[in-house]
C-alpha positions in Angstrom: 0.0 0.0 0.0 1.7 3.2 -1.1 2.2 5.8 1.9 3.9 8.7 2.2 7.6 9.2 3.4 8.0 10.0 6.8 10.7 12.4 5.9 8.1 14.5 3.8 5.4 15.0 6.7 4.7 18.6 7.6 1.9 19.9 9.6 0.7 23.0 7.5 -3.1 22.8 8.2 -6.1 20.4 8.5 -5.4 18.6 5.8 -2.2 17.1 7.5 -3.4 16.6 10.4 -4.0 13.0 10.3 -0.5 11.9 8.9 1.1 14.4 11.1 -0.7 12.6 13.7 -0.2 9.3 13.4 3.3 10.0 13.0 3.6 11.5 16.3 2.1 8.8 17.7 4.1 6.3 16.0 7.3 8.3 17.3 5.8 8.9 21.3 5.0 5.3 21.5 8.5 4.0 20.5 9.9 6.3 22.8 7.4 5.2 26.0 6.2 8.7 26.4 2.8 8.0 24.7 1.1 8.0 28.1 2.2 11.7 28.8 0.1 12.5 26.2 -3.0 11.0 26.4 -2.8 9.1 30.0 -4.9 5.5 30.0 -8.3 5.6 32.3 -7.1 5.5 35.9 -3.7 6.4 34.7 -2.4 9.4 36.7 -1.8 12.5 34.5 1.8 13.6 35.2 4.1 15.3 32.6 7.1 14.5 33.2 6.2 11.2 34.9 9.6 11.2 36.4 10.8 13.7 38.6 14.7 13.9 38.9 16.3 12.1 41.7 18.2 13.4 44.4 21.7 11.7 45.1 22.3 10.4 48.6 23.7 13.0 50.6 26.7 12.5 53.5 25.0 14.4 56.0 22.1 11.7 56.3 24.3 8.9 57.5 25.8 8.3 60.5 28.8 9.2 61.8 31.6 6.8 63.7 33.1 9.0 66.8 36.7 9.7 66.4 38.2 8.1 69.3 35.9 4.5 68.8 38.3 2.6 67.0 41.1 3.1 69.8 38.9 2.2 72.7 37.6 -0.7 71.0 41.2 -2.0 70.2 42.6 -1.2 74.0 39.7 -2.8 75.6 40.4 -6.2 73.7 44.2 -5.7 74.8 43.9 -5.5 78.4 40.7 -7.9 78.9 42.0 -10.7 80.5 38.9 -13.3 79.2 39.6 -12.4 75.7 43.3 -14.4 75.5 41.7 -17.6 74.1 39.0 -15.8 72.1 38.8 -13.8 68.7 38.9 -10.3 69.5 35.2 -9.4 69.5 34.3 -5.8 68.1 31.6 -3.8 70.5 28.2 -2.0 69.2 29.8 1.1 67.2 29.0 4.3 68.3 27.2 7.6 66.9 28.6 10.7 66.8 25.3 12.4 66.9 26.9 16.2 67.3 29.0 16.3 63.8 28.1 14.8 60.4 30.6 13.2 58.6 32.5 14.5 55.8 33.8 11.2 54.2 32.6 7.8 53.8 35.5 6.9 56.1 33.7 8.5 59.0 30.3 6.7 58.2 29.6 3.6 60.5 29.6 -0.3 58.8 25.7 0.5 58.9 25.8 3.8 57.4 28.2 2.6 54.6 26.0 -0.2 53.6 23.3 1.9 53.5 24.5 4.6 51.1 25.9 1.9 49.1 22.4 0.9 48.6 21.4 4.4 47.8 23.8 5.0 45.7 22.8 1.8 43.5 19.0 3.1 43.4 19.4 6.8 42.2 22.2 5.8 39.4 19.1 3.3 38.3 16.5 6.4 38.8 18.9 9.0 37.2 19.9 6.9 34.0 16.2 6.3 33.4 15.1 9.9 34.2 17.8 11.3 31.6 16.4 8.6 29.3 12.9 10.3 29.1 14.2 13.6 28.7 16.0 13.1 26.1 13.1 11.0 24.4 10.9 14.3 25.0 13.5 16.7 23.8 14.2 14.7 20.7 10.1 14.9 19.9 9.8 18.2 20.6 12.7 18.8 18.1 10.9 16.5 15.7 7.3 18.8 15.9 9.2 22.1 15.5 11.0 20.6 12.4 7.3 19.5 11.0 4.9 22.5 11.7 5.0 26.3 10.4 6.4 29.2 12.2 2.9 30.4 13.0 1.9 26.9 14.6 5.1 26.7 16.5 4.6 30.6 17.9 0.9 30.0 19.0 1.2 26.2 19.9 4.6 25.2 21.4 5.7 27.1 24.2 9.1 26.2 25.0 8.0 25.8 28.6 5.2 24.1 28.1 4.9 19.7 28.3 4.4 18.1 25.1 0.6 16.8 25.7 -0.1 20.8 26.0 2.0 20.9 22.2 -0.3 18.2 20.9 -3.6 19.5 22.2 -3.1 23.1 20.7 -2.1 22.3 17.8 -5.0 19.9 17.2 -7.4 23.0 17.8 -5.3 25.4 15.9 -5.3 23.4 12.7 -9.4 22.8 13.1 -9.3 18.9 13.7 -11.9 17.4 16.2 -12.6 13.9 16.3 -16.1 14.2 14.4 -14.1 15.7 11.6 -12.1 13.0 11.8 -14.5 10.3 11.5 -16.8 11.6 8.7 -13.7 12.5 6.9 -12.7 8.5 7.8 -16.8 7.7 6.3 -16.4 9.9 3.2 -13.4 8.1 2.2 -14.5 5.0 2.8 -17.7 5.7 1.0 -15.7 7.0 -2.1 -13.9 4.1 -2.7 -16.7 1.5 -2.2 -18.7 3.6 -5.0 -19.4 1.0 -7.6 -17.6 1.1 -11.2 -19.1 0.0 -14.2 -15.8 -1.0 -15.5 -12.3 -1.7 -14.6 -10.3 1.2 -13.0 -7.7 2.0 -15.2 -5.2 0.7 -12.4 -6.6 -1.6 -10.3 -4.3 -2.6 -7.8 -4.0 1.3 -7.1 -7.6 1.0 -6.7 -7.4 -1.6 -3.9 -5.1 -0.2 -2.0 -6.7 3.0 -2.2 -9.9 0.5 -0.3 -7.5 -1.2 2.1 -6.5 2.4 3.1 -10.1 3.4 3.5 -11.3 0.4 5.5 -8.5 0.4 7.5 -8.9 4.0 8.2 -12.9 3.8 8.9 -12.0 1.0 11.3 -9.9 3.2 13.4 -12.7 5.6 13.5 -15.4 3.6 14.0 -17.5 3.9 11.0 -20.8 1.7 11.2 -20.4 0.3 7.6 -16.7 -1.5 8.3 -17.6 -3.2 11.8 -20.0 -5.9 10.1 -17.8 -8.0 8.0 -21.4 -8.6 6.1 -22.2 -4.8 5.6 -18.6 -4.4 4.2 -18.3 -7.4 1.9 -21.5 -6.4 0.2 -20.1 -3.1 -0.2 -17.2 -4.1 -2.1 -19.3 -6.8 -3.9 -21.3 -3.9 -5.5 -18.0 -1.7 -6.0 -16.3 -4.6 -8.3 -19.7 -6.1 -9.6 -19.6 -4.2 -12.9 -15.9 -5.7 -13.8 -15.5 -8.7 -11.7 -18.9 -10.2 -11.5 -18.0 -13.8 -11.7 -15.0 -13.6 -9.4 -16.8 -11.9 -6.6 -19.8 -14.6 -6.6 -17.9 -17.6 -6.7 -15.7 -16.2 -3.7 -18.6 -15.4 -1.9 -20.3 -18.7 -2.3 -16.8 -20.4 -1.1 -16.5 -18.1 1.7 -20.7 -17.7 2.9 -19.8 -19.1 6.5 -16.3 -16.8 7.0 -18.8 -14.0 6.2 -22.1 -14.7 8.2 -19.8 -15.3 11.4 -17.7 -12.7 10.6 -14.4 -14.2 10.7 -13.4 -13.0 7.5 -11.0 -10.0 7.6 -11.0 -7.1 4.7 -7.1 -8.0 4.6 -7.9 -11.8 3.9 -10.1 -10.6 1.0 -7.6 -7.9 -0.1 -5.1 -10.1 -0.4 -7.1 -12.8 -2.2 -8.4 -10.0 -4.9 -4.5 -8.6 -5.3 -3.2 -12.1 -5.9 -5.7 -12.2 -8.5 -5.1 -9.2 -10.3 -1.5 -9.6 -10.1 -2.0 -12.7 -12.2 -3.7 -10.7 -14.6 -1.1 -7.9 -14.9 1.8 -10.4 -15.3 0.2 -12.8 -17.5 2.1 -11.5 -20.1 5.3 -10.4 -19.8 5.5 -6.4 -20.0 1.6 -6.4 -20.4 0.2 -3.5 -19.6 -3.1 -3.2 -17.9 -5.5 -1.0 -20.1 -9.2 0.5 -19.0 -11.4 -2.3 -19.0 -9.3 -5.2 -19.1 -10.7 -7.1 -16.5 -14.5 -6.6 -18.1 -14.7 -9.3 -20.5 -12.7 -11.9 -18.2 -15.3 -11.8 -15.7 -19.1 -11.1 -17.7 -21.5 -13.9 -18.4 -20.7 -15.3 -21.8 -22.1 -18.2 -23.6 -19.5 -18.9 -26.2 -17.1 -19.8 -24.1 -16.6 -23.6 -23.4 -14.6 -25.2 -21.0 -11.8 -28.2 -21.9 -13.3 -31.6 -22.8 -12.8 -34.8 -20.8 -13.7 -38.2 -21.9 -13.7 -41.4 -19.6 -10.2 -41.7 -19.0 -9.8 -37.7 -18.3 -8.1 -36.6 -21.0 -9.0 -32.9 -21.8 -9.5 -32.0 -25.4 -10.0 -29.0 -26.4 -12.9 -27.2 -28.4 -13.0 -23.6 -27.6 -13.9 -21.1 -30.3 -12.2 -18.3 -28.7 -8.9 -18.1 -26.5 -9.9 -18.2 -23.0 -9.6 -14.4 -21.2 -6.7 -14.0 -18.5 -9.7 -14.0 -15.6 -11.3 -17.3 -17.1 -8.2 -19.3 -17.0 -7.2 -17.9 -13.6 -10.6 -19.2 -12.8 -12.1 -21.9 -10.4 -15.0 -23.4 -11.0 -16.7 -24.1 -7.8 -19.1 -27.1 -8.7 -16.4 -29.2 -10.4 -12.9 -27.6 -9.2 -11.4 -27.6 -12.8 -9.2 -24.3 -13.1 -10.5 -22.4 -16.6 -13.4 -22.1 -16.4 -16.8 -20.2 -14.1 -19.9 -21.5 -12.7 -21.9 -20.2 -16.1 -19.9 -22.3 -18.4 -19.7 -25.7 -16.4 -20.5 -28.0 -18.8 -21.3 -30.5 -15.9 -23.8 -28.3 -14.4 -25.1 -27.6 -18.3 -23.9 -29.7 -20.6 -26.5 -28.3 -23.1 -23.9 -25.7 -23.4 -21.7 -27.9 -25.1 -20.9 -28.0 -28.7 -21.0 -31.4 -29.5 -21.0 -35.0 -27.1 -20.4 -33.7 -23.7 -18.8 -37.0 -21.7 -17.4 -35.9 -18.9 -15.9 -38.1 -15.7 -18.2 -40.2 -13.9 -17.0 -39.6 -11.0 -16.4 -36.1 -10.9 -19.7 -35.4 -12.2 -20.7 -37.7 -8.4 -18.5 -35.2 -6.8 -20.6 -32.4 -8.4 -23.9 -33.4 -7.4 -22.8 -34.5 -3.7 -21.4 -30.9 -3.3 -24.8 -29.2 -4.9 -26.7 -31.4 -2.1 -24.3 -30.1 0.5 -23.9 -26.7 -0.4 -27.2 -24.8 -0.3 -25.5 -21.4 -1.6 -24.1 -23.0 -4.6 -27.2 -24.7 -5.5 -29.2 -21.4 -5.2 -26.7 -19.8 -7.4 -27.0 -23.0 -9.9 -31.0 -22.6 -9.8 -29.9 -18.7 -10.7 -28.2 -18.9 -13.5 -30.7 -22.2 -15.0 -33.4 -19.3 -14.2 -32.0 -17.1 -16.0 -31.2 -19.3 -19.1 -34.6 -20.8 -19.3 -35.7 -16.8 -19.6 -33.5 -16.4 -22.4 -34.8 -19.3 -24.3 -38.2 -18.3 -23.2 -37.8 -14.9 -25.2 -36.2 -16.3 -28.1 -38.7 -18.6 -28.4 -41.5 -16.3 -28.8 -39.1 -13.9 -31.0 -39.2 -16.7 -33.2 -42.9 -17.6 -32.6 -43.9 -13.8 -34.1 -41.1 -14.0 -36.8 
């Protein structure tokens, strides 16, 4: 899906908004300073959520008295009970009138315990720095990407990022009911049905991926119902891919009344598709309407010939379309050919003796009993021969 380079983004007005936007985002999240924007619910709002440590301090520990360590080594001297024992040191002593100036004056206690400290605010300083220079670096970012006049009215150098983001979402005009009908128009233009192939169609489906995905985001009605959707596609591609969109729909009936097809799934499906078409021939070019006559209803087309032992032979008066040999019948699974021409749905279509494979044509009617969609879509296109015949009949009747 063609988007545009990240390097080209600018925020000049309402229009640029939305890329702006989601490039900001994309950039806060990576850098874990999203939530200083827009805080989750119960989330406490604080910008920046780290307030710089204070390093341990000398003053706060104890001090050893001076004259301890001398006591403590002529008591052990002149104790008589001590001779055949270890030298025992006493409880140490606090100098609670003067504060020590070095960690050589700090007790055993009080040296563990700024060691401690120590350990804790290098860990609270290196990850303080860390989000300050995040926000610096995105704060450089926005006042590389926006106009003098947005950066004068909207980013204070004072000010915390979330109040850069929020003023220069009201500044440009962009609320979030803008947003989603602009999100619904979109999507609404590119479902708009065509009477014949775009004149590049994989341009045109990514231009539909783009618009689904962004009506999702927004929650547009039409895009949550994987039903509502697919029918609005269906009707968009109807006029140029007629018999592709039927016989995936009838494959794919239970994906879409649960819902468990995705609009990616399908995407994907219809690209593969039309990139068979484009590169079918090498260096082809893909003209208007090229995809019209590989898809339409067409009675002179007729599909390989098998006799008992499965050989195909072929009788076709014309040179199958790129989208008819890319095809898939789904009645009898033989690849060039649709549901319309299957001669072993109607072999009266055939030109000639029809003897197809007994046990394929089994397999056929076991999967019309099975399958109610594809039998209604069988009864369909009988009905619709049988009114054909019906008019020529009487056209011949008056003649």
């Amino acid at each position: 899906m063609a988007t545009e380079s990240t390097e080209n983004i600018q925020l000049k007005g309402a229009e640029d908004w939305e890329s702006w936007s989601t490039e900001f985002k994309t950039r806060a999240i990576a850098a874990n300073i999203w939530r200083l924007i827009t805080p989750k619910p119960g989330q406490r709002n604080t910008d920046p959520l780290r307030e710089e440590p204070i390093a341990p301090q000398l003053s706060d520990y104890e001090k050893k008295p001076a004259t301890a360590r001398e006591n403590r080594v002529h008591t052990a001297q002149s104790s008589g009970t001590m001779q055949d024992q270890p030298p025992q040191p006493p409880p140490e002593e606090e100098d609670e009138l003067n504060k020590p100036r070095s960690t050589g004056e700090l007790t055993t206690g009080a040296r563990q315990l700024l060691q401690l400290d120590m350990n804790y605010y290098q860990q609270e300083l290196k990850a303080y720095n860390k989000e300050q220079e995040s926000i610096e670096k995105l704060k450089t970012w926005v006042g590389r990407t926006t106009t003098g006049h947005l950066r004068k009215t909207c980013c204070n150098p004072e000010s915390t990022l979330k109040s850069w983001y929020t003023k220069l979402k009201e500044q440009v005009g962009i609320s979030d009911g803008k947003l989603f009908l602009d999100a619904r128009a979109q999507y609404r233009a590119a479902t708009k049905p065509l009477s014949k192939a775009p004149k590049d169609p994989l341009a045109w489906l990514d231009t539909w991926e783009q618009a689904v995905t962004e009506a999702k985001e927004k929650k547009v009605p039409e895009v949550q119902v994987t039903l509502a959707w697919f029918e609005d596609l269906s009707n968009a591609i109807r006029g140029f891919m007629k018999e592709w969109i039927v016989s995936y729909e009838l494959l794919h009936q239970t994906e879409i009344d649960n819902g468990i097809l995705t609009f990616r799934k399908l995407a994907n499906d219809l690209r593969r598709e039309l990139t068979k078409s484009q590169t079918s021939k090498p260096g082809r070019v893909v003209a208007k309407g090229a995809f019209g006559p590989s898809f339409a209803d067409s009675d002179e087309t007729e599909q390989p010939k098998e006799d008992e032992q499965g050989k195909k032979k072929s009788k076709s008066k014309r040179k199958l379309t790129t989208g008819e040999s890319s095809a898939k019948c789904p009645a009898c699974e033989i690849q060039g050919h649709t549901l319309a021409n299957c001669l072993y749905i109607f072999p009266e279509k055939a030109k000639g003796t029809f003897k197809g494979r007994k046990g394929r044509q089994e397999e056929v009617n076991k999967r019309l009993e099975e399958d109610n969609q594809l039998q209604k879509e069988v009864d369909r296109l009988r009905g619709k021969k049988q009114k054909e015949r019906e008019v020529t009949s009487e056209g011949d009747s008056q003649d």
